[in-house]
N, C-alpha and C positions, 0 to 999 in steps of 0.2 A: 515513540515517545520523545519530548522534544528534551534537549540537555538542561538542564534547572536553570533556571536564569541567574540562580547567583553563582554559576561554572560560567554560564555564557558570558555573562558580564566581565571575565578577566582572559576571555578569549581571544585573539587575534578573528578579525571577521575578514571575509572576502564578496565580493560584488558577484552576485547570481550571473550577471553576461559573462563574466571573465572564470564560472565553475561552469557553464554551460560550454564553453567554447572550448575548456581543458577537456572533459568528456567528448564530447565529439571528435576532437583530436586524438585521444585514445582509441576511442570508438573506430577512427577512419582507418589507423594504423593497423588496429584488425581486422580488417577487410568490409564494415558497414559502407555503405554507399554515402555519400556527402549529404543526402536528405534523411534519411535512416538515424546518422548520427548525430545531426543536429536535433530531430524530436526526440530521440530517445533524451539528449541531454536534457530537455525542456522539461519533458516529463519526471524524470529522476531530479533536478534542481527544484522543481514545483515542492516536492515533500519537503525539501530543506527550507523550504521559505517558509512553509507554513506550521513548520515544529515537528514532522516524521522524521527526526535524525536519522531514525536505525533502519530508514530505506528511501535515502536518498542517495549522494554521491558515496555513504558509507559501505554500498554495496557495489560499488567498481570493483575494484580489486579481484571479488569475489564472481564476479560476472564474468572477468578476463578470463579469471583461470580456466572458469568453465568453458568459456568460447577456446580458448589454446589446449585445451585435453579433448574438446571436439562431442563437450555437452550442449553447446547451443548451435544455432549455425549464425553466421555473421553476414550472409545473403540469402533471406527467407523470401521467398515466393509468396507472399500470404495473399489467400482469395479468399473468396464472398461465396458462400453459394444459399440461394435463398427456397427457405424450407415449404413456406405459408406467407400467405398476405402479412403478416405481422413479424414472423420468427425467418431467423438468418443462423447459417452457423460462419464461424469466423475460422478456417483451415491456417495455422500460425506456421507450418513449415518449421517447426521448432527454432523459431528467433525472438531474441530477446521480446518479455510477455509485455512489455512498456509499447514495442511497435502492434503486438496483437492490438492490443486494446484501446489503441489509436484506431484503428483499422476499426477496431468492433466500436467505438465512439461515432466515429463516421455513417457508419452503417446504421448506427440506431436511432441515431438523429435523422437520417433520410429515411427509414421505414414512418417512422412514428409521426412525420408531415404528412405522412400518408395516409397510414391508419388509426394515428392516435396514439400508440404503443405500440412498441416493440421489443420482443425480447432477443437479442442475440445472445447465443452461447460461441464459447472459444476456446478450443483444443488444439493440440500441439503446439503448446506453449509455453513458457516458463515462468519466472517469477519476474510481476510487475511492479514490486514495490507496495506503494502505500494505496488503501481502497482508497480513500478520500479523492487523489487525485483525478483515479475514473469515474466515479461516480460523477464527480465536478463536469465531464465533458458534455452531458449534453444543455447544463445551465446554459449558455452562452446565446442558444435554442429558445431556450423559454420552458424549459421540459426538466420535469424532474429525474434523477439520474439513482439507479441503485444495483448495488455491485456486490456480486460475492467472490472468491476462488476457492478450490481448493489449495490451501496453504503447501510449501513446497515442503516441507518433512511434517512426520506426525510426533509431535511431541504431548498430546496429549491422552489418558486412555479413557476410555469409556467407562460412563460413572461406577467407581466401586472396583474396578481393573487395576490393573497393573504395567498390561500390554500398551503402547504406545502406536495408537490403529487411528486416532485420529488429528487433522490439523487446529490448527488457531482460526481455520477458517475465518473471515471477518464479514464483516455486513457493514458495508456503507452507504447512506442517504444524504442524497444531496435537492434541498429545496430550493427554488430559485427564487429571489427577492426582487429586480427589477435594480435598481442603481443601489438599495442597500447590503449587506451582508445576507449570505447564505444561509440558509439551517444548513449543518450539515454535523451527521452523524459519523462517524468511524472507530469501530468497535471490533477488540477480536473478542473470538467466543471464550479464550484465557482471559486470567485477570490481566496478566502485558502480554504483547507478543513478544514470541523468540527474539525478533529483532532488540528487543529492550534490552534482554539478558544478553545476546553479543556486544550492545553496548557498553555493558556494567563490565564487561569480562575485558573490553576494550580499554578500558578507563581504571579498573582494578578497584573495583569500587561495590562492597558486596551488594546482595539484594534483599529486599526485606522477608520475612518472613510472609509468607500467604503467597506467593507467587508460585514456588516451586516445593514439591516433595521429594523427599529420596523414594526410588520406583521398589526399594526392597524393604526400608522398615519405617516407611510411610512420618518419615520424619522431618521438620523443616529443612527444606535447600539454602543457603543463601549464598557458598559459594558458586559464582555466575562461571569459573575454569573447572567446577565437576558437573555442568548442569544437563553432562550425557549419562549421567548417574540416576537421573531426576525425571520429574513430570511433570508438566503446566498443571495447575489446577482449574478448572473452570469457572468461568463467572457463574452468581447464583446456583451453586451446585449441580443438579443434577439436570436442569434449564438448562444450564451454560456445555452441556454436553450434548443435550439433545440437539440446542441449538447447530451446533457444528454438524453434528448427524446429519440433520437434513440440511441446512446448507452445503453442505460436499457432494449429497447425494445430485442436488439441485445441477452444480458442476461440475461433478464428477461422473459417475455412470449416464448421465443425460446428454453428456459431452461425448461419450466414448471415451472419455478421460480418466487418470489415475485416481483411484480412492483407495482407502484402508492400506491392507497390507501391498497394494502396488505400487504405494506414492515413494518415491526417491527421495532420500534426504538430501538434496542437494548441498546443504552447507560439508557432507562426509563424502560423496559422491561428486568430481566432478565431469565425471567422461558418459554416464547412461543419461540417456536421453528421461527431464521429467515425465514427458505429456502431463501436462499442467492444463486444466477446463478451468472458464471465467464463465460467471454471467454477466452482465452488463442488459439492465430495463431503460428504457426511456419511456416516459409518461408526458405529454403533448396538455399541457396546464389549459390551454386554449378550449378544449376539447370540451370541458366542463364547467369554465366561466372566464369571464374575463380577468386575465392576468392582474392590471390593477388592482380588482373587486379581489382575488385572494393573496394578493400580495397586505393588503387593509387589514383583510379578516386575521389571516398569518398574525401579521405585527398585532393587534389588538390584543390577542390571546398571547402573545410573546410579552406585552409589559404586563398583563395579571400573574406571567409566571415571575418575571422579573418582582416585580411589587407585592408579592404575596409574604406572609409570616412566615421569617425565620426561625431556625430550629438557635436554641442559645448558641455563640462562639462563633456563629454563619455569618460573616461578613456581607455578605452579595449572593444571590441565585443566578448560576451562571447554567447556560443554554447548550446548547451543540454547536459548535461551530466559530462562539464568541472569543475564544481564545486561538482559536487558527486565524480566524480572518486578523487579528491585531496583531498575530504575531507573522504573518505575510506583510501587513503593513508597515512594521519596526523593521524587520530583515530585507525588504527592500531596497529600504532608506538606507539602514543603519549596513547591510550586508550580514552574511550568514557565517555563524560561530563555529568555528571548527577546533576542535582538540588536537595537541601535540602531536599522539601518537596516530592516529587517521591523516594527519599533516605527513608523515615519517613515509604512510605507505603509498599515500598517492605521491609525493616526490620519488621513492622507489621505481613506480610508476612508469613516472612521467621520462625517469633516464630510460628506463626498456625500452619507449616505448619511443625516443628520440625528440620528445617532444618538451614547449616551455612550461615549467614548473605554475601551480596555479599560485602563490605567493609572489612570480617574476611578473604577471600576466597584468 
């Protein structure tokens, strides 16, 4: 979730090359290789341009600790090995899930000129931040992109439970437009993700009610410092659980990967290893019509939702995607909003780690 714009607007901003280059530089300092930590940078700066605060650079910190207590490794071997004309699994060596799913981006992209589509899956891995950004990789292609993971702890239970057996799992779709904006989808199967509620916990700033329950008298959460007390509630009830169900299953048990009771919470856990399963689809637009001819039909159908009758007090009908693309647009330009106390720890950081402060940069 991106910080409200009327926070961001009194925030000190920094230039995306000079947060990319501070991450890499931490990155290198713990043993990533000089290409390793420049993508990862890219990839994890990518969410901050585009409005995923709560899993962009806001999850360094948390990534070190786990690389330094020896939960991830910082020279992953990651290979390819391929299943079927179409399917690949993506072997992550347990490194950072931002290089897996680079790796599995690659890979789907080059099946899917092949066959039309491709599905790679990707285990031993960990957490790669925001869907939006993988799913986005094989646009570039021409090819649509759609991504699930299993979420790295389970904070939500299965409808009507209490147990905490399943993730946020998310679902992202990414359509490709040709030189205009993207559709693009990114949804967890909660009403936020955890990352939102670390945000709120960050900033000291409660959460609203319908986000979270107390897990024992089924009561509103909204403090975000007890929200190990608590349980995600799912989108559309008992949907919004299913959905997670079988999305995890989709990456998890099909992966060889953690699901249910084996997934590691990594925010409480920093030394056992996740095994963290992705999927990542590419779909070859080429395959079934000419890109132009459905990029038309797209937008056509895109202004009848735009243009159609508002519900009273609706200002605008806004789309999937419309408010990320504008806001990677402004954050560009304008540079990405960072808060005090996120300020406080990556300088913490940056002295461990011997390197120049992203504020000096």
């Amino acid at each position: 979730m991106a910080i409200e714009d009327t926070l961001a607007a009194t925030l000190p901003r920094y230039r995306a090359e000079a947060m990319i280059g501070f991450v890499a530089d931490v990155f290198r300092h713990e043993g990533f290789s000089d290409a390793h930590a420049r993508r990862a940078g890219e990839l994890m700066v990518e969410a901050d341009l585009t409005g995923a605060d709560s899993h962009g650079i806001f999850r360094l910190p948390q990534y070190v600790r786990r690389l330094r207590a020896g939960g991830s490794n910082p020279r992953p071997a990651i290979t390819v090995k391929r299943l079927a004309p179409a399917v690949a699994m993506v072997e992550g060596d347990n490194g950072l899930g931002h290089l897996v799913m680079s790796q599995a981006g690659e890979t789907a992209v080059e099946i899917a000129k092949e066959a039309g589509i491709a599905w790679v899956g990707a285990r031993r891995s960990n957490h790669a931040g925001s869907g939006a950004v993988h799913a986005c990789l094989p646009l570039p292609a021409g090819m649509i992109g759609i991504y699930t993971v299993v979420a790295s702890a389970n904070h939500m239970a299965p409808w009507g439970g209490t147990d905490s057996l399943l993730g946020t799992n998310p679902l992202a779709i990414a359509i490709p437009m040709g030189d205009a904006d993207p559709v693009v989808l990114d949804m967890a199967t909660t009403v936020v993700s955890y990352g939102t509620v670390k945000g709120h916990a960050l900033l000291g700033t409660p959460m609203p009610e319908g986000w979270m329950v107390d897990a024992k008298t089924g009561e509103p959460l909204t403090d975000p410092k007890r929200s190990k007390d608590g349980i995600l509630l799912p989108i559309g009830g008992y949907k919004g659980s299913g959905l997670a169900l079988m999305l995890g299953l989709l990456a998890g048990p099909l992966n060889r990967a953690a699901f249910g009771r084996d997934v590691v919470d990594f925010n409480a856990d920093d030394r056992t290893v996740t095994e963290t399963g992705h999927v990542l689809i590419a779909l070859d637009v080429a395959r079934f019509l000419d890109p132009k001819a459905f990029q038309a039909e797209v937008t056509r159908h895109l202004e009848d939702l735009r243009g159609s009758a508002k519900l009273p007090g609706v200002e605008r009908i806004r789309l999937p995607g419309e408010m990320r693309a504008a806001r990677r647009r402004e954050r560009a330009a304008q540079g990405v909003p960072l808060p005090a106390p996120l300020m406080a720890q990556l300088d913490r950081l940056a002295e461990e780690c011997g390197v120049t402060k992203l504020g000096e940069r």
